[in-house]
C-alpha positions as CSV (number, residue, x, y, z in Angstrom):
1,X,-8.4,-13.0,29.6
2,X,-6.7,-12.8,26.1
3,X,-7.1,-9.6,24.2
4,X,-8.6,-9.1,21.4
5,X,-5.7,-7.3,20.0
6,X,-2.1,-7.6,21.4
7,X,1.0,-6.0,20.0
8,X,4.7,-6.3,21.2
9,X,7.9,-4.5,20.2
10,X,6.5,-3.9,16.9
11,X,9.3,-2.0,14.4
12,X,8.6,0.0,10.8
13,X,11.6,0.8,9.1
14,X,11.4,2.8,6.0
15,X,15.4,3.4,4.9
16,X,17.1,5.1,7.6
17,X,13.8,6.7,9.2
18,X,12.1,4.1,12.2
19,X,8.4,5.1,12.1
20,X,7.3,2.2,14.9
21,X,9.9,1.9,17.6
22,X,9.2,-1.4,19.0
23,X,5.4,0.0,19.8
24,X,3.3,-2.2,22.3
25,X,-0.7,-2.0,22.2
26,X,-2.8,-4.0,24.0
27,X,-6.7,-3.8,23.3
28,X,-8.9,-5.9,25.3
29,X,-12.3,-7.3,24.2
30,X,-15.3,-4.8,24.0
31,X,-12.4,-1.8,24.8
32,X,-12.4,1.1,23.0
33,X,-9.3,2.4,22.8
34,X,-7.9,6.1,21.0
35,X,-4.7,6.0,19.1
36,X,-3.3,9.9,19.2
37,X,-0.5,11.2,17.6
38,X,1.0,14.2,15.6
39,X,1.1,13.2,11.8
40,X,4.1,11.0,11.2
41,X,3.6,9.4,14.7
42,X,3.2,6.2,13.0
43,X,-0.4,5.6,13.4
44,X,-1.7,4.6,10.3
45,X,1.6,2.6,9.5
46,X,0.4,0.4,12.5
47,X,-2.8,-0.3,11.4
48,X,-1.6,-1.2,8.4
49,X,0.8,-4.5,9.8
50,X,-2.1,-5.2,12.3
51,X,-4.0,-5.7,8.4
52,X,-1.1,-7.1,6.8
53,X,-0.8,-4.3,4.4
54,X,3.0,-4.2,5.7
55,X,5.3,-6.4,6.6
56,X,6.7,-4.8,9.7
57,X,10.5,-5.7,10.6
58,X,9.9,-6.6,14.0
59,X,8.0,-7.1,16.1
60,X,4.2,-9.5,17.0
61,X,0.5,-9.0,16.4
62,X,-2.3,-11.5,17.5
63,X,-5.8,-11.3,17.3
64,X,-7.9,-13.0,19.7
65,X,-4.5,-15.0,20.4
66,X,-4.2,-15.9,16.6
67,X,-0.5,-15.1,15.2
68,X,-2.0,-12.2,12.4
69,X,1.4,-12.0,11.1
70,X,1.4,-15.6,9.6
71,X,-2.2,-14.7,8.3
72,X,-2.0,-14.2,4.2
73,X,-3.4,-10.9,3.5
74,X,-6.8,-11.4,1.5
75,X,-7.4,-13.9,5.3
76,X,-6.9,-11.1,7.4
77,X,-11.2,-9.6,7.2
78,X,-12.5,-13.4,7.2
79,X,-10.8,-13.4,10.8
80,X,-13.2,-10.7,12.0
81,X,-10.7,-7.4,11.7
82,X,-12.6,-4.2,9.1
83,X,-10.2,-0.8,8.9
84,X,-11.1,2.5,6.9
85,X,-8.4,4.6,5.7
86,X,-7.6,8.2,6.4
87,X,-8.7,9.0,2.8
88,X,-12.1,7.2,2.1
89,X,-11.9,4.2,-0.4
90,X,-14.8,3.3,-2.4
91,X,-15.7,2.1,-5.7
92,X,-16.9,4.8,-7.7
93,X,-19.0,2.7,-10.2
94,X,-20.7,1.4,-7.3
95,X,-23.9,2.8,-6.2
96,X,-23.8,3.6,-2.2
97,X,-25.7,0.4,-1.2
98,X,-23.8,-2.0,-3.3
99,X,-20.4,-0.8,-1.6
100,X,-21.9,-1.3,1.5
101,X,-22.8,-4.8,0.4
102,X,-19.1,-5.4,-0.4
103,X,-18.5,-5.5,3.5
104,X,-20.4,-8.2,4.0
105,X,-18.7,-10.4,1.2
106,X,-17.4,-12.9,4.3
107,X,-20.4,-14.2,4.9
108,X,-21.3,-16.1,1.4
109,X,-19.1,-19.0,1.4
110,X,-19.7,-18.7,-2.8
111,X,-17.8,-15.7,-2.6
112,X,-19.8,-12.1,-3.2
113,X,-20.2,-11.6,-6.6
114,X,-22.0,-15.4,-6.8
115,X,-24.1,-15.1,-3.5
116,X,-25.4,-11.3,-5.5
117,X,-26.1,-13.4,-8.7
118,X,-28.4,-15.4,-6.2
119,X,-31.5,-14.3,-6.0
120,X,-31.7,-15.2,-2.3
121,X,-28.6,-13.9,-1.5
122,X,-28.6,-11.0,-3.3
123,X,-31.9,-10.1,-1.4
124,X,-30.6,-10.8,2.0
125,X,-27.0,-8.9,1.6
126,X,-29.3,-5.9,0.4
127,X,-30.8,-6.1,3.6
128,X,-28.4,-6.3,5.5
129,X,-26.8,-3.1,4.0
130,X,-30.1,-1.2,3.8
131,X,-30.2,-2.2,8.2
132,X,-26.6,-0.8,8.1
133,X,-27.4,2.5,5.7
134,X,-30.1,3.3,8.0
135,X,-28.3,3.0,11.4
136,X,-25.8,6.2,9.3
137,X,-28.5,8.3,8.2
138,X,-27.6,7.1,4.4
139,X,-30.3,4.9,3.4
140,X,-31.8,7.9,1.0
141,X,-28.2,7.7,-0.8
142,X,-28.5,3.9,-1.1
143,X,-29.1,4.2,-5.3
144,X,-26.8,7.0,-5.4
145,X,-23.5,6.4,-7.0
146,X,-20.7,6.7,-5.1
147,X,-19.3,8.7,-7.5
148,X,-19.2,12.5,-6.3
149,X,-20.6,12.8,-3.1
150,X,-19.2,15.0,-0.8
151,X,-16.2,13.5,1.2
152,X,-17.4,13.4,5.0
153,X,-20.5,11.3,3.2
154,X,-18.2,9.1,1.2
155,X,-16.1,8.5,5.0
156,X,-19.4,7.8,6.4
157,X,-19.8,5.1,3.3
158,X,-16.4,3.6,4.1
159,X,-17.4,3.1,7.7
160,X,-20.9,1.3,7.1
161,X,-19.3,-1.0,4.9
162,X,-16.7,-2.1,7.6
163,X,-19.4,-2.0,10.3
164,X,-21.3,-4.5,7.3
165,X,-18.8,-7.2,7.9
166,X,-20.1,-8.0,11.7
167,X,-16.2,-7.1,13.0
168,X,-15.0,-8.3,16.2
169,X,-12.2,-5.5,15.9
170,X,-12.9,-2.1,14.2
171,X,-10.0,-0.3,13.5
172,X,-11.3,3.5,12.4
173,X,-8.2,5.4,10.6
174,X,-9.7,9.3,11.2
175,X,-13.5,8.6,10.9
176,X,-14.2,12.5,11.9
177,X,-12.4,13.9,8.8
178,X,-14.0,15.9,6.8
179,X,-17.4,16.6,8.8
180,X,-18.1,19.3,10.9
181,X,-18.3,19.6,14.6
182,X,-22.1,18.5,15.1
183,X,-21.4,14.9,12.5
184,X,-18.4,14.2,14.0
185,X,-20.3,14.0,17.7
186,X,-23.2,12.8,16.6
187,X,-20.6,10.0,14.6
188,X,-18.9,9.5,17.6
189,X,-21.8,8.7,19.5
190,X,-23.4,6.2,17.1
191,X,-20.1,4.4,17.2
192,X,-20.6,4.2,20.8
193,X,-24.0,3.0,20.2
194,X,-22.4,0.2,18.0
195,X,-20.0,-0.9,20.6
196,X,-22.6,-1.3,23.2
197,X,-24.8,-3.5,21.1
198,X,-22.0,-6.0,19.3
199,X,-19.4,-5.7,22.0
200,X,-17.1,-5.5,19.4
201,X,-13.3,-4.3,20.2
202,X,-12.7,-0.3,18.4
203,X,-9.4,1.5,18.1
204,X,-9.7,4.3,16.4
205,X,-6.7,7.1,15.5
206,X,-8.0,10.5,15.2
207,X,-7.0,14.3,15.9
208,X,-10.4,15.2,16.5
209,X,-9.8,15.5,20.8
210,X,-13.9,15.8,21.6
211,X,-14.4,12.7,19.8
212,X,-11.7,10.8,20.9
213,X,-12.6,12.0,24.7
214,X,-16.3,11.3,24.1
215,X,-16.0,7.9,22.9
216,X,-12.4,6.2,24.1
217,X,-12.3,4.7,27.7
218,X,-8.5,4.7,26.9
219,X,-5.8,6.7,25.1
220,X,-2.8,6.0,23.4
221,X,-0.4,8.5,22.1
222,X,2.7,7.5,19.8
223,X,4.8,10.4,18.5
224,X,8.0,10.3,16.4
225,X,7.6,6.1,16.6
226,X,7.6,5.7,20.3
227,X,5.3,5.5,22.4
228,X,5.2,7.6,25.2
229,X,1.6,7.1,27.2
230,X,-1.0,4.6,27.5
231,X,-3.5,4.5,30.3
232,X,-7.2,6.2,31.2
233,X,-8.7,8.7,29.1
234,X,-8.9,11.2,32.1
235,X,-4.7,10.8,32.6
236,X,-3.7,10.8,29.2
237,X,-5.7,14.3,28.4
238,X,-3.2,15.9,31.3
239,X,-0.4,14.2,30.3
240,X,2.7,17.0,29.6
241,X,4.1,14.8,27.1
242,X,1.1,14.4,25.3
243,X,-0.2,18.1,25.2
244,X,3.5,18.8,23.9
245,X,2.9,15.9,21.3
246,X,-0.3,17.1,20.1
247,X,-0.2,20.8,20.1
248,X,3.4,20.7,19.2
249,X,4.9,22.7,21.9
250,X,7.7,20.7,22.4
């Protein structure tokens, strides 16, 4: 079976400081898979060449067997991947529904702005990110501008609009920041709920250790670059290495 995401020997250098050490990840289809890590482990620096926001100096990444390093950047969410960011991005002048509706702008071949412009269109992709709003518990923000809402809502945003492009890979950069214990459960398990009914492949780095355990069927932990476990979520929890990783008791 070829997975849905595959990475070999993969190598960040920034100057004199090697944030991916040739890093291997392998993420097959319908898996969801936990990427730990002390800050600085070089998690967020990997989903960033799996999205071609970096050109990494080493190393391969395919998607569903497809060589995503000769992808051009702007190609990368037409082939199925949607990421969020450790630090929500939104438009601002946007009202809550209408950046939701910018996740979906792969599906008009007229580009977004044109299919909006249509009446047609512009109903349907309203629809589809009113099904999406709901599924979040966001629907009664939908006119609200994005604009000064509270930050765990505006990560919430961010993640509806990359569950509104229909990904075959989610890759969720510390969805659980900035909510409280209760929303980041209850996230977790709507994510799960997601997975189960799209089959879609999730990786998702967070620090949040509930979530990660209530959600991942797999765990793995980079620290300083390397990567030093991969396997079951039940073996990586006990691992020594990782507990001295993540709790920094080196």
């Amino acid at each position: 079976m070829v997975p849905m995401l595959e990475i070999g020997r993969l190598t960040v250098r920034f100057g004199g400081v090697t944030a991916l050490d040739a890093v291997g990840l392998l993420a097959g289809p319908g898996e969801v898979v936990g990427l730990i890590g002390p800050n600085g482990a070089g998690k967020s620096t990997l989903f960033d060449c799996v999205t071609r926001r970096r050109v990494p100096d080493d190393g391969v990444v395919r998607f569903d067997g497809q060589d995503v390093l000769a992808q051009p950047p702007h190609l990368v969410a037409g082939c199925g991947i949607a990421r969020t960011f450790q630090h929500p991005t939104v438009f601002p002048g946007l009202s809550v529904r209408e950046n939701v509706m910018t996740g979906a702008h792969r599906f008009g071949a007229a580009g977004f702005w044109r299919a909006a412009f249509a009446r047609d269109g512009e109903r349907r992709l309203r629809a589809h990110a009113d099904r999406v709003l709901d599924l979040f518990g966001l629907l009664g923000l939908g006119d609200h501008p994005a604009d000064g809402l509270p930050y765990g809502v505006l990560k919430r945003v961010e993640i509806a609009r990359a569950v509104a492009a229909e990904p075959r890979l989610l890759l969720l950069d510390e969805p659980a920041g900035g909510l409280g214990p209760e929303e980041a459960m209850a996230l977790a398990g709507l994510i799960g709920e997601l997975h189960r009914a799209t089959g879609m492949t999730v990786v998702v780095v967070e620090h949040h250790m509930e979530f990660v355990l209530g959600l991942c069927e797999r765990i793995v932990c980079l620290d300083l670059g390397h990567k030093i476990a991969d396997g079951p979520t039940y073996v990586v929890r006990r691992d020594p290495a990782v507990i001295a990783a993540c709790l920094g008791a080196r």
